[in-house]
MOPAC internal coordinates of N, CA, C and O (Angstrom, degrees):
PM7 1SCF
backbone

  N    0.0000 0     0.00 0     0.00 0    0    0    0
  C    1.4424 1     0.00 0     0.00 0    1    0    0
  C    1.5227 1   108.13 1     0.00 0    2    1    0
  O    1.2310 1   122.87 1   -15.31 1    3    2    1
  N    1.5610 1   112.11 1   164.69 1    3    2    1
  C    1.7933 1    88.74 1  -162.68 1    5    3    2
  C    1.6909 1    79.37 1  -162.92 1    6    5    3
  O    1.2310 1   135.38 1   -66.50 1    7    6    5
  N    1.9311 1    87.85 1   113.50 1    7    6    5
  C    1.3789 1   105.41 1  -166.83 1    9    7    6
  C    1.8958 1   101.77 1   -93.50 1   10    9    7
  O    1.2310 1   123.70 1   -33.50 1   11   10    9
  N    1.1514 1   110.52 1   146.50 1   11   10    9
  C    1.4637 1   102.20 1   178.35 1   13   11   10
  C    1.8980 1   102.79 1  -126.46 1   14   13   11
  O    1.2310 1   127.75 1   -48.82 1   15   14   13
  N    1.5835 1   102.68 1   131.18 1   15   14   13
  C    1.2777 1   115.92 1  -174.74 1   17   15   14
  C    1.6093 1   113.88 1  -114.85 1   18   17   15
  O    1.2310 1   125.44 1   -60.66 1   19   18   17
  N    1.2849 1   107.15 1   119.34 1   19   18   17
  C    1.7184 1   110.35 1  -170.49 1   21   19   18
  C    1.5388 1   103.51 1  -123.39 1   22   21   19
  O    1.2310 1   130.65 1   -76.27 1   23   22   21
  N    1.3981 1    97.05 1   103.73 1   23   22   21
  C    1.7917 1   126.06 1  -179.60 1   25   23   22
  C    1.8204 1    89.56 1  -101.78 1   26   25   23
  O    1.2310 1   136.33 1   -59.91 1   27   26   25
  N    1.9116 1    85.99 1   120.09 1   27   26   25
  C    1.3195 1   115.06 1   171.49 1   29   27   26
  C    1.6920 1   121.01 1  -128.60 1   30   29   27
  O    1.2310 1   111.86 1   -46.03 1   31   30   29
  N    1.1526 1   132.95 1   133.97 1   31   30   29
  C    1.2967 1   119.95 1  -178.42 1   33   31   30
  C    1.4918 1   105.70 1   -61.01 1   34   33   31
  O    1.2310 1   123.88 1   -28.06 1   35   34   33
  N    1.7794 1   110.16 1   151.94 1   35   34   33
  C    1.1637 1   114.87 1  -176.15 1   37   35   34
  C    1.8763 1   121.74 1   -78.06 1   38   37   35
  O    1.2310 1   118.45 1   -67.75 1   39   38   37
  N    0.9636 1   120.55 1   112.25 1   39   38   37
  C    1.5065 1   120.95 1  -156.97 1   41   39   38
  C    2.3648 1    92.93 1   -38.25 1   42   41   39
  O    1.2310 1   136.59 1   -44.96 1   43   42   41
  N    0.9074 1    85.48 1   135.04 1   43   42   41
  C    1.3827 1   101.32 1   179.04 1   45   43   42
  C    1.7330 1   117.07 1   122.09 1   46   45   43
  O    1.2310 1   129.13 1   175.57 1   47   46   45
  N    1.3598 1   100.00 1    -4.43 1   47   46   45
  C    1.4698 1   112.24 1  -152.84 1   49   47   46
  C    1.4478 1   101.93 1  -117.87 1   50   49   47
  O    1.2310 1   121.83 1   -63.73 1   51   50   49
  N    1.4418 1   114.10 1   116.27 1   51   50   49
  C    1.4267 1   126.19 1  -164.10 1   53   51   50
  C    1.2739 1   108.88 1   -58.57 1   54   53   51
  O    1.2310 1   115.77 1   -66.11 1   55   54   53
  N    1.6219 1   125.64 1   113.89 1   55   54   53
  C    1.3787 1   127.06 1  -178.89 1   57   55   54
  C    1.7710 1   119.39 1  -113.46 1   58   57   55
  O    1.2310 1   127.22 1   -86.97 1   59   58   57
  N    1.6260 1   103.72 1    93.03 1   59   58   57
  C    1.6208 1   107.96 1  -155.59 1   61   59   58
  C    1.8161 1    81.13 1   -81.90 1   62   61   59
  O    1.2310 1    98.96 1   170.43 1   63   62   61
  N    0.7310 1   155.43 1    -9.57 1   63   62   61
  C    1.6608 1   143.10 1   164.21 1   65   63   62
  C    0.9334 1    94.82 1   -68.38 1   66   65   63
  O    1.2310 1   106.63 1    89.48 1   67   66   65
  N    1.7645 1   142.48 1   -90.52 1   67   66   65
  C    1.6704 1   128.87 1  -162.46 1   69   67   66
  C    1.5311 1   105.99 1   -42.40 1   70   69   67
  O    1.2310 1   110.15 1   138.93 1   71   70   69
  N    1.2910 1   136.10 1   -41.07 1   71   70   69
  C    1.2008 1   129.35 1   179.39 1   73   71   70
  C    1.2790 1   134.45 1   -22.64 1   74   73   71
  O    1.2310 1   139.37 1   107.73 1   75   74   73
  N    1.9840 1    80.04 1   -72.27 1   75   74   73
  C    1.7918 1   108.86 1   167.56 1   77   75   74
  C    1.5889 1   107.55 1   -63.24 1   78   77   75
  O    1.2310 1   110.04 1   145.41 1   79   78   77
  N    1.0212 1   136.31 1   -34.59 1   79   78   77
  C    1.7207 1   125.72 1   179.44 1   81   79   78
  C    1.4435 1   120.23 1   -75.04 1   82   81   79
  O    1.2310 1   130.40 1   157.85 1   83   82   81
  N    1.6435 1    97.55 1   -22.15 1   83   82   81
  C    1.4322 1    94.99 1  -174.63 1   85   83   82
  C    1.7787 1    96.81 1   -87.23 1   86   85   83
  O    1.2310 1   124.99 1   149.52 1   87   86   85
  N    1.3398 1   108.03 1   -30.48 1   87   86   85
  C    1.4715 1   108.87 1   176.94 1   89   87   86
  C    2.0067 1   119.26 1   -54.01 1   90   89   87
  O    1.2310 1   131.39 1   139.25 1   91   90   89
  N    1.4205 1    95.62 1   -40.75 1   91   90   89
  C    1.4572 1   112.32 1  -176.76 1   93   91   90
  C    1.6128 1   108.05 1   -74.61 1   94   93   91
  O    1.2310 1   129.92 1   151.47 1   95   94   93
  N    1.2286 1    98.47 1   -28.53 1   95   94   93
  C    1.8613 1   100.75 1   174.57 1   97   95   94
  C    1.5899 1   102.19 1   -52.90 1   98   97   95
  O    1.2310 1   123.01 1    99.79 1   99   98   97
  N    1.3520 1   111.84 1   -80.21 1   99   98   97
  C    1.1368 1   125.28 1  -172.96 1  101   99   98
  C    1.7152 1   129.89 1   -39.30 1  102  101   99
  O    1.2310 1   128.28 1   148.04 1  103  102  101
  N    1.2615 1   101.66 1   -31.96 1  103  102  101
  C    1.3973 1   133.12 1   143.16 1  105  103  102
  C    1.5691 1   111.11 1   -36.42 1  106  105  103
  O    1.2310 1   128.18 1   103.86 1  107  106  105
  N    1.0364 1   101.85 1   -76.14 1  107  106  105
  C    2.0283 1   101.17 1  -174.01 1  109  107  106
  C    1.5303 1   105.83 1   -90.10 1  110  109  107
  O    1.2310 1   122.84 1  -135.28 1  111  110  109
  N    1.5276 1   112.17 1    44.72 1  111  110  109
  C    1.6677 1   121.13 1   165.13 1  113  111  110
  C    1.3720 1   102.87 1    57.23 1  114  113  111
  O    1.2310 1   111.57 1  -131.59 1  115  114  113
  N    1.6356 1   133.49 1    48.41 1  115  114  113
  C    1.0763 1   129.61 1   145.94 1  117  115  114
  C    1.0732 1   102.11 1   -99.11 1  118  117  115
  O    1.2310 1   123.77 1   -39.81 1  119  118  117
  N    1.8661 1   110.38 1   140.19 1  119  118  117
  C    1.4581 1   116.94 1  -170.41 1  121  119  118
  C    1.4316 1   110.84 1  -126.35 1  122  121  119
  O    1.2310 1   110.30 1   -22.84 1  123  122  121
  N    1.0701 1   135.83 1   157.16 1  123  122  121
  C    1.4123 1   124.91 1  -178.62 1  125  123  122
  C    1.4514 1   130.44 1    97.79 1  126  125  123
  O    1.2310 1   128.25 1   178.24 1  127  126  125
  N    1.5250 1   101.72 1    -1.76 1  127  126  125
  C    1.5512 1   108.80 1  -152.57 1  129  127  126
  C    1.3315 1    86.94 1   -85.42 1  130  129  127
  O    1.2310 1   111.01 1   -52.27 1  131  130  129
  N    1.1484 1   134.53 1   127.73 1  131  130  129
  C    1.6390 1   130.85 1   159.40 1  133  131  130
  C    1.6523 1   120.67 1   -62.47 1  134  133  131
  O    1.2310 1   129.64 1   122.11 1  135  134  133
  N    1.2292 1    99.01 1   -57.89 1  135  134  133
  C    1.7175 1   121.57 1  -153.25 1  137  135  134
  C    1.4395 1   109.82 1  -132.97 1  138  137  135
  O    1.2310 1    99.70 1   -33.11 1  139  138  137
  N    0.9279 1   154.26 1   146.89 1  139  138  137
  C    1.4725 1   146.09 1   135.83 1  141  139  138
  C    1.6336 1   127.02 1  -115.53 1  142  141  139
  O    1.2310 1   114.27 1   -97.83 1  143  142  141
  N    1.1232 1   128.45 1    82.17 1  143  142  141
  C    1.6963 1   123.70 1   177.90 1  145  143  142
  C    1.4395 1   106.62 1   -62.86 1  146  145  143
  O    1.2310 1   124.34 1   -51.04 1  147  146  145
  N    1.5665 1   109.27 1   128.96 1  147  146  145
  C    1.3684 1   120.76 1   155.18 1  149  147  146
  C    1.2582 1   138.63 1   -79.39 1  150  149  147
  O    1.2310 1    99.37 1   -42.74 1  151  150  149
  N    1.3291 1   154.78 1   137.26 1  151  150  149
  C    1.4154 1   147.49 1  -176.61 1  153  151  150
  C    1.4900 1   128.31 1  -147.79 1  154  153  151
  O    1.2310 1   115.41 1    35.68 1  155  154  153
  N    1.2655 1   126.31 1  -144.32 1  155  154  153
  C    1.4220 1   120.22 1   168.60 1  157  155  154
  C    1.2600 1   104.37 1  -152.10 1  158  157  155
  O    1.2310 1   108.98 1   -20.99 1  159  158  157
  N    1.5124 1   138.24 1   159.01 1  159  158  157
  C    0.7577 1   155.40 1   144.24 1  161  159  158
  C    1.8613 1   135.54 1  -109.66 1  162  161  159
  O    1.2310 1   135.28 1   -58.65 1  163  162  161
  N    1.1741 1    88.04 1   121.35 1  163  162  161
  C    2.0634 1    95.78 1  -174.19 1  165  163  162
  C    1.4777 1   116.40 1  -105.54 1  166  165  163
  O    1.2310 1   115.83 1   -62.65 1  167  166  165
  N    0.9713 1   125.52 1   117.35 1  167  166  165
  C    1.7103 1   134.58 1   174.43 1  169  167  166
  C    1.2873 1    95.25 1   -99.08 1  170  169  167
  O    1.2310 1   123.38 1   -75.83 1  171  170  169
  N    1.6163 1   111.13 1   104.17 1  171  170  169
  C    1.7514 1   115.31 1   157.30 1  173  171  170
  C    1.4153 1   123.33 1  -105.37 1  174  173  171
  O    1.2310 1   113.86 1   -58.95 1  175  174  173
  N    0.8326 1   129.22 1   121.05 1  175  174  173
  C    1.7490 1   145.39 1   163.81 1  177  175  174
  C    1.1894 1    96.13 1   -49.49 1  178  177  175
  O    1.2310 1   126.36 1   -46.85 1  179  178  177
  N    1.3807 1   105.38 1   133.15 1  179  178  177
  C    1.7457 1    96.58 1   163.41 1  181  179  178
  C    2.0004 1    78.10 1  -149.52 1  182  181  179
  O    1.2310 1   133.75 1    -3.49 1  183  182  181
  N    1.6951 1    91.02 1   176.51 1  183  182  181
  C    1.1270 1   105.58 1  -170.33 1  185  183  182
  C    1.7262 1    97.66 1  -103.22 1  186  185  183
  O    1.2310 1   112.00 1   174.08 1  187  186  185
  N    1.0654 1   132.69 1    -5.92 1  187  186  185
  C    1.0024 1   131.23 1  -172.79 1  189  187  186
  C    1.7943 1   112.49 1   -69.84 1  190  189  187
  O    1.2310 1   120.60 1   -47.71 1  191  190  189
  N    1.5172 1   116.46 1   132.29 1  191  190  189
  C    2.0000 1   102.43 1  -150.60 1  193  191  190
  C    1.8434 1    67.38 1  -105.01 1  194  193  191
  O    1.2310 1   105.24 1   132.28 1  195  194  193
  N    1.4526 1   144.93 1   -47.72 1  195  194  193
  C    1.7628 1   113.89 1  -157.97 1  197  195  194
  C    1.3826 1   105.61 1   -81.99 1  198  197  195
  O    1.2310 1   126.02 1   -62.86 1  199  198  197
  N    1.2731 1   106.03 1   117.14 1  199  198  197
  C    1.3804 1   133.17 1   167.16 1  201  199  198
  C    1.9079 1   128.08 1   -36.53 1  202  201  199
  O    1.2310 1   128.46 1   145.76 1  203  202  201
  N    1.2105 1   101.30 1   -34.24 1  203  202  201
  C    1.7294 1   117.03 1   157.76 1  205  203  202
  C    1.9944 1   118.59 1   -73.55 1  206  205  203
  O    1.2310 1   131.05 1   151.53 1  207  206  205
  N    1.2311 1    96.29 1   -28.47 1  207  206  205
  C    1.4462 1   111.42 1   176.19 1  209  207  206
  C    1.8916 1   111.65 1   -86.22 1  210  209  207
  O    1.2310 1   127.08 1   131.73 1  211  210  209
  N    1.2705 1   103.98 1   -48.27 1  211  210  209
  C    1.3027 1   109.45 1   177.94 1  213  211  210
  C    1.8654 1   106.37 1   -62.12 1  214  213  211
  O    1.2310 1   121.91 1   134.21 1  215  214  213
  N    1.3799 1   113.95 1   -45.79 1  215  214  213
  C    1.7167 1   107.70 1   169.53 1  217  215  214
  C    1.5121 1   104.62 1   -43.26 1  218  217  215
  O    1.2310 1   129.61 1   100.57 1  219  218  217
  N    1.4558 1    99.08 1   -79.43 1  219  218  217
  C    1.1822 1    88.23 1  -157.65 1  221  219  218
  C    2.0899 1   134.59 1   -45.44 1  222  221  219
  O    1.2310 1   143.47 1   161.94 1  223  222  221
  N    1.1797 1    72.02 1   -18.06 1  223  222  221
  C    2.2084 1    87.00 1   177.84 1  225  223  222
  C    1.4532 1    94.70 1   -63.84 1  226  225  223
  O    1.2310 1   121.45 1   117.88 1  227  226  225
  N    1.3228 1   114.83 1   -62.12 1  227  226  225
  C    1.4343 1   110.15 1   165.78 1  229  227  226
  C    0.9806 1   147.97 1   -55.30 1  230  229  227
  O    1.2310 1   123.91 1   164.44 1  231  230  229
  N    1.2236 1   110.11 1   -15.56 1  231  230  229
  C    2.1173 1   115.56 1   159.52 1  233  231  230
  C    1.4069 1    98.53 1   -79.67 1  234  233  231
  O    1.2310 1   119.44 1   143.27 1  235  234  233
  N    1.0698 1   118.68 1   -36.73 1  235  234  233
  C    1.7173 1   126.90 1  -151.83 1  237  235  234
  C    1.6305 1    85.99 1   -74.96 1  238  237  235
  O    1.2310 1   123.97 1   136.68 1  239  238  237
  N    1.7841 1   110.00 1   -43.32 1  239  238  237
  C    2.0873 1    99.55 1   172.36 1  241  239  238
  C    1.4532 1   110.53 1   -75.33 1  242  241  239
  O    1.2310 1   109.93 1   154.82 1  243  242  241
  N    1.1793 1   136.51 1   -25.18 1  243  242  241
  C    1.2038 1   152.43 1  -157.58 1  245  243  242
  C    1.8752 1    81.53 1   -73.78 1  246  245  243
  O    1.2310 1   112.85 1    97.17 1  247  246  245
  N    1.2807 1   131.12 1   -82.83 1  247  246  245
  C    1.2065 1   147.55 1  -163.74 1  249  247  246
  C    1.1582 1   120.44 1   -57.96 1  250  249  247
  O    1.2310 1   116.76 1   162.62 1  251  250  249
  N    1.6456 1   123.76 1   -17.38 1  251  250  249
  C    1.0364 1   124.44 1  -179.11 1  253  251  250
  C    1.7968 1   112.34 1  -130.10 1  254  253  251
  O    1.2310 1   126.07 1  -169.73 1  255  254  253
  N    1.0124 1   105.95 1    10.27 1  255  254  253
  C    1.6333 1   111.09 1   170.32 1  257  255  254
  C    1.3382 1   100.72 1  -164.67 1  258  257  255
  O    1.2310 1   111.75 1   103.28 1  259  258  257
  N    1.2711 1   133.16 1   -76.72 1  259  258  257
  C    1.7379 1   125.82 1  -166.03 1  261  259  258
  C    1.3822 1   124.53 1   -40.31 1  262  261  259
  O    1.2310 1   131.89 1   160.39 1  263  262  261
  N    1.4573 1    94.65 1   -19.61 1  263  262  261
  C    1.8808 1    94.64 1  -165.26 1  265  263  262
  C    1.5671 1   101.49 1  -116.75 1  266  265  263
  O    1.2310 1   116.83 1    -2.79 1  267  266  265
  N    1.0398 1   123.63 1   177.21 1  267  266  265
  C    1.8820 1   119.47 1   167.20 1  269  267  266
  C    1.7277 1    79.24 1  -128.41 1  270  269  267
  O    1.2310 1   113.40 1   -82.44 1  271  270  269
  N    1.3110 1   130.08 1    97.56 1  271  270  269
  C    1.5497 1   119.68 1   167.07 1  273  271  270
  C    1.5459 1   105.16 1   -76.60 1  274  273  271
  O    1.2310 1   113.01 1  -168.78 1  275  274  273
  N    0.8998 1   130.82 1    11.22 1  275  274  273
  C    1.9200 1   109.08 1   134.37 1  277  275  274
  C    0.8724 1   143.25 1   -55.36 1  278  277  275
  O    1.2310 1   125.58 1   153.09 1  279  278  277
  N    1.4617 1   106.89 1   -26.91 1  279  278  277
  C    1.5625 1   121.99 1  -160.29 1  281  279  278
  C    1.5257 1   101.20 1  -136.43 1  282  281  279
  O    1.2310 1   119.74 1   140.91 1  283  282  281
  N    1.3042 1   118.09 1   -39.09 1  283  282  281
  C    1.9056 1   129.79 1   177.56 1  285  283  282
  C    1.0697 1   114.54 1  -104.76 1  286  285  283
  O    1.2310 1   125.41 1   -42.02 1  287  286  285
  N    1.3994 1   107.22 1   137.98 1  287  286  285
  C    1.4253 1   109.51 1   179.65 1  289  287  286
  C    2.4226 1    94.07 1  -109.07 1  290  289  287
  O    1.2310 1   134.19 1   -14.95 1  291  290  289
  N    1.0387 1    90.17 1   165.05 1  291  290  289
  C    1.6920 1    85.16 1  -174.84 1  293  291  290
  C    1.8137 1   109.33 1  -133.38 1  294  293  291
  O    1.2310 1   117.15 1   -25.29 1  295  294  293
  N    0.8504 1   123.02 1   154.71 1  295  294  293
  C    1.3384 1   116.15 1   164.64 1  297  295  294
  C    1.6111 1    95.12 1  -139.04 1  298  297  295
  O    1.2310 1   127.47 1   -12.28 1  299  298  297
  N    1.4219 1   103.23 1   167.72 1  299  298  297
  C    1.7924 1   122.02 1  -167.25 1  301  299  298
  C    1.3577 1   103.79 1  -150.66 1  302  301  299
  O    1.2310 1   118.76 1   -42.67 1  303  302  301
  N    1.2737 1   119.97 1   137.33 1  303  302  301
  C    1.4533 1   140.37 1   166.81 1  305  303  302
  C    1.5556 1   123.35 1  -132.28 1  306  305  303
  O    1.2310 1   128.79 1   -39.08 1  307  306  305
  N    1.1017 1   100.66 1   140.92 1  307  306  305
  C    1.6587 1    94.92 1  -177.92 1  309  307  306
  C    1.4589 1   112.78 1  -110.64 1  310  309  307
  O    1.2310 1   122.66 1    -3.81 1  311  310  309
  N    0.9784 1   112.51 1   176.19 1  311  310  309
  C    1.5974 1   121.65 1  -179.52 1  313  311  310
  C    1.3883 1   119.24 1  -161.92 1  314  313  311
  O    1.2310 1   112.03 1   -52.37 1  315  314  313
  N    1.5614 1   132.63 1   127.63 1  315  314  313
  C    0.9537 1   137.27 1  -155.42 1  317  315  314
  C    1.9696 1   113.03 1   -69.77 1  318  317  315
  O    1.2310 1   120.10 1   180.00 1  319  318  317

């Protein structure tokens, strides 16, 4: 099963990477761009086959290493 975890800074939280991309957009004549937030995304395999069980392993990694929840907020989805 192959859980996917998307760590985003928490809106309030100074993001000098979207900055620079949104700066570099504008740069190569993209116009319009307001804002850009940067983040990460993790696709983990796990062997775990119930799908309510496999989330939760993944918040439970999400919460204790993938994310800094001071500063990131995360969401997780699974997929069979």
């Amino acid at each position: 099963m192959k859980a996917t975890v998307t760590v985003m800074l928490k809106s309030g939280v100074l993001d000098p990477q979207g900055k620079a991309i949104a700066h570099a957009l504008g740069t190569l004549g993209f116009t319009g761009v307001n804002d850009v937030r940067a983040g990460k995304v993790l696709e983990i395999e796990l062997s775990e086959t119930d799908p309510e069980k496999a989330k939760a392993t993944a918040e439970e990694m999400a919460r204790k290493l993938l994310a800094n929840t001071v500063i990131e907020s995360f969401q997780v989805s699974v997929a069979g």
